[in-house]
Wavefront OBJ file of the C-alpha trace (Angstrom):
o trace
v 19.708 4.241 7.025
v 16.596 6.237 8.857
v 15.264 4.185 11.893
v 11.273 3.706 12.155
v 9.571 4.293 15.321
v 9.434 0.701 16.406
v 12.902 -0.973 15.207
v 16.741 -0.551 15.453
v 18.840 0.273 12.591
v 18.175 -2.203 9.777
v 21.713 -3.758 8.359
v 23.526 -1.742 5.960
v 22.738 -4.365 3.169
v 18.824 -3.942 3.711
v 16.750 -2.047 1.012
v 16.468 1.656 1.500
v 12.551 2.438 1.959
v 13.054 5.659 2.998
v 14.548 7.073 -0.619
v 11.763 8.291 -2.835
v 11.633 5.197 -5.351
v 9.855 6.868 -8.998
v 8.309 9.609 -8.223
v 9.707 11.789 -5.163
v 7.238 13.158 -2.284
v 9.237 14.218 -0.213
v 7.161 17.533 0.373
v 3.927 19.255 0.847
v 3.025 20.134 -2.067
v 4.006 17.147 -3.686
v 2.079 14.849 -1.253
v -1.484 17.383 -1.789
v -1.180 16.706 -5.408
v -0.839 12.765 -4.894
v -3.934 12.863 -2.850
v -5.935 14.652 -5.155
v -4.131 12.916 -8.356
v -5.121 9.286 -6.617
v -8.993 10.442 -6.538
v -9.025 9.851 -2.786
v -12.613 8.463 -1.682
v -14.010 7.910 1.873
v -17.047 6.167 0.213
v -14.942 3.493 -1.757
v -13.003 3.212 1.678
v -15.455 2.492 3.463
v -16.811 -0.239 0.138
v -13.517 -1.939 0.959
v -13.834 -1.766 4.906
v -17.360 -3.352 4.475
v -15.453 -5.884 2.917
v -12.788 -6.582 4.953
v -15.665 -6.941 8.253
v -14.314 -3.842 9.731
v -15.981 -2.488 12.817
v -15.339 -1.490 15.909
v -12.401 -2.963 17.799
v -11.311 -4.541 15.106
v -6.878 -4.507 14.898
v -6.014 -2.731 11.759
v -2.967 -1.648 10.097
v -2.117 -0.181 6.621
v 1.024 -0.210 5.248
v 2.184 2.484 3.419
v -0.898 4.255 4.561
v -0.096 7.298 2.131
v -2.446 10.133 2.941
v -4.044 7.987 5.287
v -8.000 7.964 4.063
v -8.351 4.506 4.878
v -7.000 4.393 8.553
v -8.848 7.500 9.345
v -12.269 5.698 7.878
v -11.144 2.657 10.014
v -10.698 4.738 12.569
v -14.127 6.833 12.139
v -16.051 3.318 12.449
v -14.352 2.578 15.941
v -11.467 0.076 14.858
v -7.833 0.122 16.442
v -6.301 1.786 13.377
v -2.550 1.648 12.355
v -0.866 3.766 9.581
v 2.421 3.143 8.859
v 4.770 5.183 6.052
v 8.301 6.381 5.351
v 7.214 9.771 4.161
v 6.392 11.647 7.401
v 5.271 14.202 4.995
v 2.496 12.185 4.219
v 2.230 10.967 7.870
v 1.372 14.781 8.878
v -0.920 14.975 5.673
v -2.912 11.957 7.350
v -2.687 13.245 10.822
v -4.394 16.434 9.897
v -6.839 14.479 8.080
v -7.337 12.580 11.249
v -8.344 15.484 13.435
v -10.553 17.336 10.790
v -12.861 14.029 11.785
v -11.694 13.726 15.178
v -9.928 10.608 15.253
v -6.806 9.640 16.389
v -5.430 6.633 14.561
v -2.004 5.346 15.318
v 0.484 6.574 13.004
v 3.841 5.176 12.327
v 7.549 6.200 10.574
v 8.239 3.191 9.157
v 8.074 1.080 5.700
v 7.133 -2.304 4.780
v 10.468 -3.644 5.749
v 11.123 -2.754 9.072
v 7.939 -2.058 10.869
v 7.526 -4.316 14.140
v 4.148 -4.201 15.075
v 3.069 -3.820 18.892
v 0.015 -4.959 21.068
v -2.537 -7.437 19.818
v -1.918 -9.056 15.920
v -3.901 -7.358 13.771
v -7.345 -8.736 12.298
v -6.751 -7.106 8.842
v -4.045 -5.885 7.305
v -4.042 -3.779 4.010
v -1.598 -2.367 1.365
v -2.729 -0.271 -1.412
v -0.409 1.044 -4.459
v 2.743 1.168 -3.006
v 4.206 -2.606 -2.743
v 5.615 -1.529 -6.364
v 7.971 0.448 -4.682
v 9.970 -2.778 -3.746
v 11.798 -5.034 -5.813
v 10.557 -8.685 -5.823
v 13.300 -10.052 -3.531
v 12.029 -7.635 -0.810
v 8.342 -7.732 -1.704
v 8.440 -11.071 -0.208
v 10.120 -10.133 2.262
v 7.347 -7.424 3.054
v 4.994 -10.201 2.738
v 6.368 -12.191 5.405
v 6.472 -9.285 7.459
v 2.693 -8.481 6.736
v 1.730 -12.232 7.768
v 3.584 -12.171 11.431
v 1.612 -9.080 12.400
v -1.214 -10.603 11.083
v -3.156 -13.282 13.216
v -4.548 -16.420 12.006
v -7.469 -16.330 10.082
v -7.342 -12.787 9.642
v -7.304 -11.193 5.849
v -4.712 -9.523 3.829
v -5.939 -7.053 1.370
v -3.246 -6.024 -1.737
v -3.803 -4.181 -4.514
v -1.345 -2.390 -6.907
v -0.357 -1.979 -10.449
v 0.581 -5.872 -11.232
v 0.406 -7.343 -14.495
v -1.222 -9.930 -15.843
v -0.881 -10.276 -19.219
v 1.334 -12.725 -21.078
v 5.287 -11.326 -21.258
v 5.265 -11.667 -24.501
v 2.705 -8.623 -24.832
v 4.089 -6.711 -22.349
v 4.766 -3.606 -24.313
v 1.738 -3.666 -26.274
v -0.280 -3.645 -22.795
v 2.280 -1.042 -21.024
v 2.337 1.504 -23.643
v -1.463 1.322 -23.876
v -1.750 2.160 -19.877
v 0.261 4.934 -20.498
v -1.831 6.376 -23.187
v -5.186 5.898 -21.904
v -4.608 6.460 -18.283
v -2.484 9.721 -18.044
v -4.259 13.241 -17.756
v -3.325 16.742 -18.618
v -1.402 18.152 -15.910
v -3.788 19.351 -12.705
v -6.310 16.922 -13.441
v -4.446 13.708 -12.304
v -1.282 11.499 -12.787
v 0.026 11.921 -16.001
v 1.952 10.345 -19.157
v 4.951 11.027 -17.710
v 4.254 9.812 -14.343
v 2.863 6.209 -15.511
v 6.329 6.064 -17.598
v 8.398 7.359 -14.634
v 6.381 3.910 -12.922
v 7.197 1.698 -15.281
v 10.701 2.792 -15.950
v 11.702 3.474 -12.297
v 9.608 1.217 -9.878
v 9.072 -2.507 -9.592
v 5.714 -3.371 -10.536
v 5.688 -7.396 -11.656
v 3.363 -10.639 -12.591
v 0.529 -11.740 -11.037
v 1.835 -15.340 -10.894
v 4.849 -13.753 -9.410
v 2.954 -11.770 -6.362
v 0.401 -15.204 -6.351
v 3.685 -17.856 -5.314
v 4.770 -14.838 -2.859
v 1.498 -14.859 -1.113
v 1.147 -18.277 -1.223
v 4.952 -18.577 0.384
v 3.795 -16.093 3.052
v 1.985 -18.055 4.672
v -1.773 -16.895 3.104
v -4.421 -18.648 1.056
v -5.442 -16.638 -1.225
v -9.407 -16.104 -0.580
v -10.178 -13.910 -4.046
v -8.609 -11.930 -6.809
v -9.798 -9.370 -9.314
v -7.972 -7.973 -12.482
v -10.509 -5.344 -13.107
v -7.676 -4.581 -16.926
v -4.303 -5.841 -17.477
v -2.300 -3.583 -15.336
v -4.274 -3.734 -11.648
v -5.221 -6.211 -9.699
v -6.149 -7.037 -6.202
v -5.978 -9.874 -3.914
v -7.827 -10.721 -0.463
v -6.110 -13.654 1.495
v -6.183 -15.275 4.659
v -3.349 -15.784 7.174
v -3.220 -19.446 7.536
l 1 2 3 4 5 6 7 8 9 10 11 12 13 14 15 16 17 18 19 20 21 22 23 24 25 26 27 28 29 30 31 32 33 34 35 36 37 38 39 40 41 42 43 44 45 46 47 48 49 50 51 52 53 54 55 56 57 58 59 60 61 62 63 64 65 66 67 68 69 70 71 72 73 74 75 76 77 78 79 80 81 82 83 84 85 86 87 88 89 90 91 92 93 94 95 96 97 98 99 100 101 102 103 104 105 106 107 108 109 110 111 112 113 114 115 116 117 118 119 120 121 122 123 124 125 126 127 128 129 130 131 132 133 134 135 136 137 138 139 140 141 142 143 144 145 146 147 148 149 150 151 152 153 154 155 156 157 158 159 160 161 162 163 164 165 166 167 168 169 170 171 172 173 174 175 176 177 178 179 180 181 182 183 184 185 186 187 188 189 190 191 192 193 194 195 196 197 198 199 200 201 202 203 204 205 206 207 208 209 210 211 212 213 214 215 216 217 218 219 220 221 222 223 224 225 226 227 228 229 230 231 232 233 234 235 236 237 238
């Protein structure tokens, strides 16, 4: 199994982070189009920085940083920002990101899993879209990971694709996603790639990802289910 920067080799029974889970981005090209596909926004960033009471100094980290908009906005307001991903494809997307604004945020090869973070606990720590990519045995295990880098008091931000309608109407609810959400090819993620999500990756309940939290060791400050399929939660490391 690959090593991250900051750990030694994780047993052989662990979870592999580092194999593309859905769909694979494993290269350049791939990881421009996810960028563009995800409607990246420095403004909305920034929305959920204001948020979060980011400022300068403030410790920040964001797992599974992706392209890495919001560590380089952290960054760009003077915090002590921390990306951390398996792909190091997207890693180089976000450090060239980084220097078009002349920042230099702390980037990381590593995954939810095995990640040891160094130096002060963070204030805030974020995940955006990508805690799908683990089943729900090692999403809590992620979560406990997330909470020991985390200091006391300080927030959590998650949000994903997590469900919260009833089981019973789960097909009625997924196959509605997939109709209304996918775009013709070019313009964003499409059909296919919400089916590849739900078929292949590990999206789950919001009561599920609530008792995980709660196990964690965070109280759970506010949520949001802005439709069926998202939602977002802001906690505090207790």
């Amino acid at each position: 199994m690959p090593r991250c920067d900051t750990t030694p080799a994780c047993p052989a029974w662990y979870f592999s982070e580092y194999g593309p889970v859905g769909i694979d981005l494993g290269s350049k090209a791939a990881v421009a189009a996810y960028d563009r596909n995800q409607g990246t926004d420095p403004h909305n960033d920034d929305a959920l920085l204001d948020r979060l009471g980011v400022t300068e100094g403030t410790q920040l980290v964001d797992l599974a940083c992706g392209t890495g908009s919001l560590a380089v906005q952290a960054a760009r307001r003077g915090a002590v920002a921390h990306g951390v991903d398996v792909s190091e494809e997207m890693l180089d997307f976000a450090k060239a990101r980084a220097d078009r604004f002349g920042v230099a945020p702390r980037w990381h090869h590593a995954g939810f899993l095995d990640y040891t973070h160094q130096g002060p606990l963070a204030d805030v720590v974020t995940t955006k879209a990508a805690l799908h990519q683990l089943p729900d045995f090692w999403k809590q295990q992620a979560l406990l990971n997330a909470a020991a880098m985390l200091r006391p008091g300080g927030s959590f931000y998650l949000w994903d694709v997590i469900f919260s309608f009833e089981p019973s109407s789960a097909r009625t609810h997924l196959q509605q996603w997939i109709d209304t959400a996918g775009r013709p090819e070019g313009e964003g993620f499409t059909k296919a790639d919400f089916e590849v999500h739900v078929r292949e990756e590990f999206s789950t309940y919001t009561w599920i990802v609530e008792g995980m939290l709660q196990r964690s060791g965070f109280d759970i400050v506010s949520h949001d289910f802005p439709c069926p399929t998202h939602a977002e939660f802001h906690c505090r490391r207790r």
